[in-house]
C-alpha positions as CSV (number, residue, x, y, z in Angstrom):
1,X,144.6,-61.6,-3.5
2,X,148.1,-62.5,-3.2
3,X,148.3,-62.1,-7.4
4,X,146.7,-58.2,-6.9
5,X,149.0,-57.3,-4.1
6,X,151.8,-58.6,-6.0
7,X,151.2,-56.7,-9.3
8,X,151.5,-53.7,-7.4
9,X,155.1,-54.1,-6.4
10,X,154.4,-56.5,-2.9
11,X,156.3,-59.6,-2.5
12,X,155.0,-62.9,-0.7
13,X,156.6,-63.0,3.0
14,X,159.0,-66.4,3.5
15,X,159.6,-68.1,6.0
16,X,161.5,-65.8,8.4
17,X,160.9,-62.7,7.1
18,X,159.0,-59.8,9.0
19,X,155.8,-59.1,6.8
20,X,154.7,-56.0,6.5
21,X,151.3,-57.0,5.5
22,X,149.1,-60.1,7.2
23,X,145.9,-61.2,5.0
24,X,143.3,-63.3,6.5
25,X,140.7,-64.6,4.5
26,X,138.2,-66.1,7.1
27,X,135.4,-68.6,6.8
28,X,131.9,-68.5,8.5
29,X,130.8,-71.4,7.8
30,X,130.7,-72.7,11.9
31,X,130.9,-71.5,14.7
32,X,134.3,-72.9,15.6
33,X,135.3,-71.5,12.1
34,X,134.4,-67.9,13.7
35,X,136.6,-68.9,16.9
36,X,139.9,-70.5,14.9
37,X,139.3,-67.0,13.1
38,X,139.4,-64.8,15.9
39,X,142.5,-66.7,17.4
40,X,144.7,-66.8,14.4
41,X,143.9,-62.9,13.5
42,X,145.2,-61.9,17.4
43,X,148.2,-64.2,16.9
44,X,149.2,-62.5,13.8
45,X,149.0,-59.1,15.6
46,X,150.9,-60.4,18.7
47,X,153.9,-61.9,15.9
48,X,153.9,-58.5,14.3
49,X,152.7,-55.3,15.6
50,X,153.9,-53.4,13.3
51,X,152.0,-55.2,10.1
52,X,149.3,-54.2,8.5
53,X,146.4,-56.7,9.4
54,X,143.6,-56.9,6.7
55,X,140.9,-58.9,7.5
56,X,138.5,-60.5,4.6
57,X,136.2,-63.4,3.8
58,X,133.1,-64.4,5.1
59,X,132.8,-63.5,8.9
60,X,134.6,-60.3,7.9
61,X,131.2,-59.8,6.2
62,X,129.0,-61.3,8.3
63,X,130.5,-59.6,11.6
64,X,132.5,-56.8,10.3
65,X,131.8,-54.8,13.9
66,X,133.1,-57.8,16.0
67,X,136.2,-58.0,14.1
68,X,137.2,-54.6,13.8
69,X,136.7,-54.7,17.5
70,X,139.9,-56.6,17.7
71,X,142.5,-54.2,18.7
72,X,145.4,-54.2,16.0
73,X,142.9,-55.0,12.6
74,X,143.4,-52.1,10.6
75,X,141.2,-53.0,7.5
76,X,138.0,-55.0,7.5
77,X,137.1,-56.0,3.9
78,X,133.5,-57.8,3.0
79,X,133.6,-60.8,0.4
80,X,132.4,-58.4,-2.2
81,X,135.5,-56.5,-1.9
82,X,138.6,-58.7,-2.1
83,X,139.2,-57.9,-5.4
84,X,139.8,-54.1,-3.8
85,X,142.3,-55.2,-1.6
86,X,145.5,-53.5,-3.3
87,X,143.9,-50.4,-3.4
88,X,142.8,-50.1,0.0
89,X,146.4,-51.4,0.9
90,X,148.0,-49.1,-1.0
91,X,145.6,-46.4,0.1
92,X,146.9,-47.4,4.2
93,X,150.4,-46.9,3.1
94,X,150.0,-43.7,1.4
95,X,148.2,-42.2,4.4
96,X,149.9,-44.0,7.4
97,X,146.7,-44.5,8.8
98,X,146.8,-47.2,12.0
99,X,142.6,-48.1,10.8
100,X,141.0,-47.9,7.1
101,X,137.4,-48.3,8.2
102,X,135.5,-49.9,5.3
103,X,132.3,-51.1,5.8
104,X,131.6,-54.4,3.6
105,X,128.9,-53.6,1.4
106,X,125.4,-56.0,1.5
107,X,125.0,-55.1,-1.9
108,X,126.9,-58.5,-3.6
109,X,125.8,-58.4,-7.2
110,X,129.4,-58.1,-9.0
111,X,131.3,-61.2,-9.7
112,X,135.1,-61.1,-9.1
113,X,137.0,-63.3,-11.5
114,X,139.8,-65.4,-9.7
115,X,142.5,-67.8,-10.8
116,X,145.6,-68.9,-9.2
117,X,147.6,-71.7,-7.6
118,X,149.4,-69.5,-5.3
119,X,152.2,-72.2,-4.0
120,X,150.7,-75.1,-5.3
121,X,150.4,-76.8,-8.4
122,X,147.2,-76.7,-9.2
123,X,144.8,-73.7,-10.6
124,X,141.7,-72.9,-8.8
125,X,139.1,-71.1,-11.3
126,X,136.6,-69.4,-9.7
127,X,133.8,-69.8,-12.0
128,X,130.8,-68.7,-9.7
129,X,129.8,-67.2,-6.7
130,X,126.6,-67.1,-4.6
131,X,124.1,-69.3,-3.9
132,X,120.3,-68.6,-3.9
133,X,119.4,-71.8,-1.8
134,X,118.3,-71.0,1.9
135,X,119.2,-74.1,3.6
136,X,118.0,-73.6,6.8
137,X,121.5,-74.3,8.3
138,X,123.3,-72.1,6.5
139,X,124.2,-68.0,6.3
140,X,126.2,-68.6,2.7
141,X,123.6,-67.0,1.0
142,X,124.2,-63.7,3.7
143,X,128.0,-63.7,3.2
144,X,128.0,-64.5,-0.5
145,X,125.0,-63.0,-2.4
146,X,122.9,-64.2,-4.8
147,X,124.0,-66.4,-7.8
148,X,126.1,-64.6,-9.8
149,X,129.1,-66.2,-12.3
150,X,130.9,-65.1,-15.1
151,X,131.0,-65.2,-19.1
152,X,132.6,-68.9,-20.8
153,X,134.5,-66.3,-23.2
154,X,136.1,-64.8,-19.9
155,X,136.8,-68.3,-18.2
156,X,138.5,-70.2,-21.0
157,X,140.8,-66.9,-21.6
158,X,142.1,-67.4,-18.3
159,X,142.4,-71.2,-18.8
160,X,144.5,-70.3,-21.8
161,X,146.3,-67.8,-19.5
162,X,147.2,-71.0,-17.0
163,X,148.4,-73.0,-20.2
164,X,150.6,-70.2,-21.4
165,X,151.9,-69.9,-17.8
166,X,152.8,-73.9,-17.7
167,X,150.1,-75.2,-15.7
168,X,148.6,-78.7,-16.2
169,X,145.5,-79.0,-14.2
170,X,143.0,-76.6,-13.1
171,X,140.3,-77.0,-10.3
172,X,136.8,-75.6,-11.2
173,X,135.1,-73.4,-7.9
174,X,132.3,-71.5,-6.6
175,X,129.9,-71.3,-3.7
176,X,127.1,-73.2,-6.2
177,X,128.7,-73.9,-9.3
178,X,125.5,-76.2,-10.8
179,X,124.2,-72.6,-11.1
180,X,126.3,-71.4,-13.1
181,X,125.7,-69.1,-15.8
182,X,122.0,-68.3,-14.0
183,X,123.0,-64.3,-15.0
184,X,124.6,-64.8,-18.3
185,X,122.3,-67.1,-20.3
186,X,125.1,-69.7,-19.7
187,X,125.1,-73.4,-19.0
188,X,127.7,-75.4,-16.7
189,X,128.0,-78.2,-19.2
190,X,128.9,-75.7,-21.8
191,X,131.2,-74.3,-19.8
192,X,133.0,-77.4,-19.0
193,X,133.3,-78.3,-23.3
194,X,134.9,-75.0,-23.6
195,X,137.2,-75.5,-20.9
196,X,137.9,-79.3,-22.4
197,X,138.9,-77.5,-26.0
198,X,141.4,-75.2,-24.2
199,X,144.9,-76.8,-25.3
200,X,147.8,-77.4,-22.9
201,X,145.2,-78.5,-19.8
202,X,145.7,-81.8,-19.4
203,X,143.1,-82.1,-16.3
204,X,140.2,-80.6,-14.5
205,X,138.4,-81.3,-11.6
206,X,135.3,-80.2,-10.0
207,X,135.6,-79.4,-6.9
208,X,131.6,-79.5,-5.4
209,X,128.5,-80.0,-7.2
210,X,125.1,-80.2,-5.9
211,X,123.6,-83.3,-6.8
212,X,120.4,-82.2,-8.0
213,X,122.1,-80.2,-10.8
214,X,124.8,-83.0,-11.6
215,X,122.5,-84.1,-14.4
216,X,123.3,-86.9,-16.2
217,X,124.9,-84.8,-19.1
218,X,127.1,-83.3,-17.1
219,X,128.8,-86.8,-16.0
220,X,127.9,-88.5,-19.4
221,X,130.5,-85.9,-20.7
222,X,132.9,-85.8,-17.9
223,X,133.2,-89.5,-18.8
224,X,134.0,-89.5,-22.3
225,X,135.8,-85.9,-22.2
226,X,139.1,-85.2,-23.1
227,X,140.2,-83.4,-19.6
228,X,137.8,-83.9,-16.8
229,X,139.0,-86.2,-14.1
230,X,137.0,-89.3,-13.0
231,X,136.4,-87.5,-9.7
232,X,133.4,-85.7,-8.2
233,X,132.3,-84.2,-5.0
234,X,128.8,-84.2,-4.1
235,X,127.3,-82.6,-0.9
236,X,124.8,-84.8,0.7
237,X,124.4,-83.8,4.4
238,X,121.9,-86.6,5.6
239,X,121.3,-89.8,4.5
240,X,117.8,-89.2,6.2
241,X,114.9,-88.1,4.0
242,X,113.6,-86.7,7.1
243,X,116.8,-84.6,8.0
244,X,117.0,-83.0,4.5
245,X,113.6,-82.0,4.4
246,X,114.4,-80.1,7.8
247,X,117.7,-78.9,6.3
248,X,115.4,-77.7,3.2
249,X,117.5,-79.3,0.8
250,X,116.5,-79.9,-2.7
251,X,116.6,-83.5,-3.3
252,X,115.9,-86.8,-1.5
253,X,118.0,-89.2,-1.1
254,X,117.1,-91.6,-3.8
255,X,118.3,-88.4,-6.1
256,X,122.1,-88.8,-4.5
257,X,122.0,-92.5,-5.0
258,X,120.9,-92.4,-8.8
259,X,123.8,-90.1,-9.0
260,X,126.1,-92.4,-7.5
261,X,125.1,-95.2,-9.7
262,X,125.3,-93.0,-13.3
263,X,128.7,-92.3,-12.4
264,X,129.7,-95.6,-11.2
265,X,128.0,-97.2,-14.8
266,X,129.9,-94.3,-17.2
267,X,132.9,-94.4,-14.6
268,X,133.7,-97.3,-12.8
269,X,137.0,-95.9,-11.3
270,X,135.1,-92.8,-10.3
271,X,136.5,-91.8,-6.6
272,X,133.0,-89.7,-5.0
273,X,133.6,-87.6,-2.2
274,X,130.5,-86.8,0.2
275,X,129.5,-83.7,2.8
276,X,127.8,-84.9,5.1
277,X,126.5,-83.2,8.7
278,X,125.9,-84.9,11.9
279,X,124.1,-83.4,14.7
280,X,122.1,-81.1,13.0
281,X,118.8,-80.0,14.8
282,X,116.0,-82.1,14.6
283,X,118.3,-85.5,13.8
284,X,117.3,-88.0,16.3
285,X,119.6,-91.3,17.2
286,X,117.2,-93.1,14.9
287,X,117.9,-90.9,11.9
288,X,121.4,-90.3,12.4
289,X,121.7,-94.6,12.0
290,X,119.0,-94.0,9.1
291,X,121.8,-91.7,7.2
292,X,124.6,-93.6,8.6
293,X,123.5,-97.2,6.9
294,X,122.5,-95.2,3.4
295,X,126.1,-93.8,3.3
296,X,127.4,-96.9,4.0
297,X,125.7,-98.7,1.6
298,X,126.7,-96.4,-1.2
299,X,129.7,-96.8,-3.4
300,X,131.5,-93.7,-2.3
301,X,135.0,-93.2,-1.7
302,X,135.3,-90.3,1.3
303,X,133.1,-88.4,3.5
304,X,133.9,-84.9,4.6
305,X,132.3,-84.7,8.0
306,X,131.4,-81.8,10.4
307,X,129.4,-81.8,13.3
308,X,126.2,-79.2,13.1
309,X,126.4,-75.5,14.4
310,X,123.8,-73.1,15.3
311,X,124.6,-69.8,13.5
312,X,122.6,-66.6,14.3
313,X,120.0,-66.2,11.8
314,X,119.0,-68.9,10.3
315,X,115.9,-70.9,9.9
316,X,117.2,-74.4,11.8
317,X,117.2,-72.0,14.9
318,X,113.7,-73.3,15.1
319,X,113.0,-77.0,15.0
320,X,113.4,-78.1,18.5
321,X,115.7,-81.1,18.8
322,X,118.7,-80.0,19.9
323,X,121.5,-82.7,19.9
324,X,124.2,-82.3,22.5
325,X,127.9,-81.7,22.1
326,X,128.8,-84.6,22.9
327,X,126.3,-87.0,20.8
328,X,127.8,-84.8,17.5
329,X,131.2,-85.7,18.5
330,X,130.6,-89.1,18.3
331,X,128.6,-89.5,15.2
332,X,130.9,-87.7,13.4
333,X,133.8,-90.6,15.0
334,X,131.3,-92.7,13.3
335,X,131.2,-91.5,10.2
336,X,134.8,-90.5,9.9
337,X,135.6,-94.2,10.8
338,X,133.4,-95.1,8.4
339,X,135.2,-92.6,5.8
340,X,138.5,-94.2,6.2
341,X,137.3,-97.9,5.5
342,X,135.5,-96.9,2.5
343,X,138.9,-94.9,1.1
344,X,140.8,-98.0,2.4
345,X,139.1,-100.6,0.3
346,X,138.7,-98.4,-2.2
347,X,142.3,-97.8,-2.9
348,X,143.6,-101.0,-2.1
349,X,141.8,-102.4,-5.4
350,X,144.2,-100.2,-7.1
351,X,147.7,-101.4,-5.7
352,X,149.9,-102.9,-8.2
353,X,148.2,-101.1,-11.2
354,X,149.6,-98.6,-12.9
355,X,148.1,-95.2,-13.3
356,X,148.8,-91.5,-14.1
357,X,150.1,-88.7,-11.8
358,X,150.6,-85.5,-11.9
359,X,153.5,-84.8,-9.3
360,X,153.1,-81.1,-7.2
361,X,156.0,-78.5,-6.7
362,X,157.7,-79.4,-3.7
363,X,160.2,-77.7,-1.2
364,X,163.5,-80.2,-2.3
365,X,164.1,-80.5,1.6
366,X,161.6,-83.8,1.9
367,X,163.2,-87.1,0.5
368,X,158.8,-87.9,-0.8
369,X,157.2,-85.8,-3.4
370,X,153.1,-85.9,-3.6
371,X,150.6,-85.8,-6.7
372,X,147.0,-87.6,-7.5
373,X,146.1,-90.2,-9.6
374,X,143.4,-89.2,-12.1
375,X,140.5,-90.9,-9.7
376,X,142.5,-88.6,-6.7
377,X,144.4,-91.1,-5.1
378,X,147.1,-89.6,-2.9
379,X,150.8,-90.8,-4.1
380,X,154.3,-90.7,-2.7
381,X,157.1,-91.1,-4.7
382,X,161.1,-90.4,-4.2
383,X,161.7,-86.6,-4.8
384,X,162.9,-85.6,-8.1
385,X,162.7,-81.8,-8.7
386,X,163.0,-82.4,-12.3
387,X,159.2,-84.1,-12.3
388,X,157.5,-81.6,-10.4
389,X,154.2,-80.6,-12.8
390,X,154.8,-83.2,-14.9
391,X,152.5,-86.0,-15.6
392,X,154.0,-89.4,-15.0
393,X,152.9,-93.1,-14.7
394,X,153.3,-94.7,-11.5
395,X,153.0,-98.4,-10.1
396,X,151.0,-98.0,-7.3
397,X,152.6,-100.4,-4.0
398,X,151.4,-100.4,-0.8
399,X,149.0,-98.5,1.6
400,X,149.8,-95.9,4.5
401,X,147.3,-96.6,6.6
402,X,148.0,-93.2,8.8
403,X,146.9,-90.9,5.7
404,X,145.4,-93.3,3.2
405,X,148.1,-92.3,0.8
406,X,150.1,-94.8,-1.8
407,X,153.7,-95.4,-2.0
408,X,154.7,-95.6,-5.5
409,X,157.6,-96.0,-8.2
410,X,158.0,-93.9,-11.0
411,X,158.1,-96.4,-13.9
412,X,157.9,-93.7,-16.9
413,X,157.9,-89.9,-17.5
């Protein structure tokens, strides 16, 4: 969005500068992601009353009446219509209007290419969109559509595009993107040895892949490709058989493990991040320690954790467990203490080695500059402007154990 408003003459606000437009693009995804919404929208409008306040995203499409509610939201755009956003933005200025009312549309069939690092240093390639599963937890599939992606000839001309532009590494996205291609005759793994031919890409990584369409092609080649990262994240949600049959998701958890252990065989350095839900409806103290000892006995590296929330509509609404507030907030303790002993010892088998990173943009006002390893360990290293998106070895030193990141030393550029 920031790349469409800025082709049409719009510059991105610094810090302290009066914007005349705000953006937000909002999640749905929880319940408290509707509320941290709702709050950062009305302090926008309370910093600057004069701006133009567009709202987009996902609870602008589920609950486009609520937020235009909010006094001071002048445009409310549905997911389907971000790639709009100039013209309705342009269209406010033209007519001075105070309120554009737009009503998202329900019917999400087109799919709107995206690809940008906006202040980063990294590329996000949106390569899909959708998703036709109906967990019974989840309103994606209401906010997002169906499945939809688009062509391998389209994606790899914009992974050119990044190469031409300088960039080095490129993050592959959607909302499902094992589905990919399910409208164009298309396959993911072809996809990804197109994107591996592109020249001047020197990585990829995937940001989320179901694990019941990681087949064992897909990591077979990420393992041996030119590109692709040794890094993967795979949504689990419940280590409980039982639990992920209530979720209605499509695997067991035999499934995830297999997929653990292919890429731990093809990749042994692989670093595996995990979703996983506490709290959920229907997940008794008994199965929570039921998923809680499978993740822990699974060579994984991190585990993304949120605790369960009941969103209007969906099928979970129904099973009649209910665990309370205050038993999800300490299951997910749980597992987020487990998360960081699992990230500990797995990065602390890497101190002392040397490996590849590729060192982000920075500000020049902090004496550290960041980047990843290839298997995504976080790295600090004395700031040098003159290595920023450049790949460089490292020797790998000592641990912070507030952040889980390395202290390094640049041994050769």
């Amino acid at each position: 969005m920031q790349s469409l408003l800025s082709a049409q003459g719009f510059e991105p606000a610094q810090a302290g500068d009066t914007p005349d437009v705000c953006v937000v693009n909002t999640c749905s995804v929880t319940a408290l992601a509707d509320s941290k919404c709702r709050q950062h929208i009305r302090h926008l409008i309370r910093q600057w009353p004069q701006a133009l306040v567009v709202v987009t995203g996902c609870y602008a499409q589920l609950k486009s009446q609520e937020i235009a509610q909010i006094e001071g939201v002048d445009i409310v755009l549905g997911s389907e219509q971000k790639g709009d956003i100039a013209t309705y933005v342009k269209q406010w200025f033209n007519d001075r209007q105070r309120r554009l009312d737009v009503t998202p549309t329900r019917d999400m069939r087109r799919f709107v290419p995206s690809c940008d690092r906006g202040d980063r240093t990294r590329y996000w390639l949106k390569v899909q969109d959708g998703c036709d599963y109906w967990c019974s937890y989840c309103t994606i599939p209401m906010a997002r559509g169906r499945s939809r992606s688009g062509t391998i000839a389209a994606l790899t001309a914009q992974a050119r595009a990044v190469a031409d532009e300088g960039g080095r590494e490129i993050v592959i996205t959607g909302v499902n993107i094992g589905d990919f291609g399910k409208n164009t005759g298309e396959t993911f793994i072809d996809l990804l040895k197109a994107l591996d031919a592109v020249e001047g890409i020197d990585r990829y990584r995937i940001s989320s892949i179901e694990p019941d369409l990681l087949t064992d092609d897909i990591i077979d080649f990420c393992a041996q490709s030119r590109a692709f990262m040794p890094h993967f994240h795979i949504p689990l949600q419940s280590g409980s058989d039982a639990v992920l049959k209530l979720m209605r998701r499509h695997y067991d958890r035999q499934v995830f493990a297999d997929k653990v252990t292919r890429c731990r065989q093809v990749m042994p350095d692989c670093f595996i991040g995990v979703d996983v839900m506490v709290g959920t409806r229907g997940e008794t103290p008994e199965l929570f320690d039921e998923s809680y000892d499978f993740l822990a006995s699974l060579n994984v590296q991190h585990l993304h954790v949120f605790p369960y929330s009941e969103r209007p509509g969906t099928a979970a609404l129904r099973i009649p467990y209910v665990v309370s507030q205050q038993d999800k907030q300490q299951r997910a303790a749980r597992m987020g203490e487990l998360s960081r002993r699992l990230q500990s010892d797995f990065t602390r088998r890497y101190l002392g080695t040397v490996r590849m990173v590729l060192l982000e943009h920075g500000n020049g006002t902090s004496s550290v500059m960041h980047g990843f390893t290839d298997n995504y360990l976080r790295v600090n290293v004395p700031t040098d402007l003159s290595l920023a998106n450049q790949l460089v070895a490292v020797k790998l030193l000592t641990l912070n154990k507030d952040d889980l990141s390395v202290d390094a030393q640049v041994i050769a550029t």
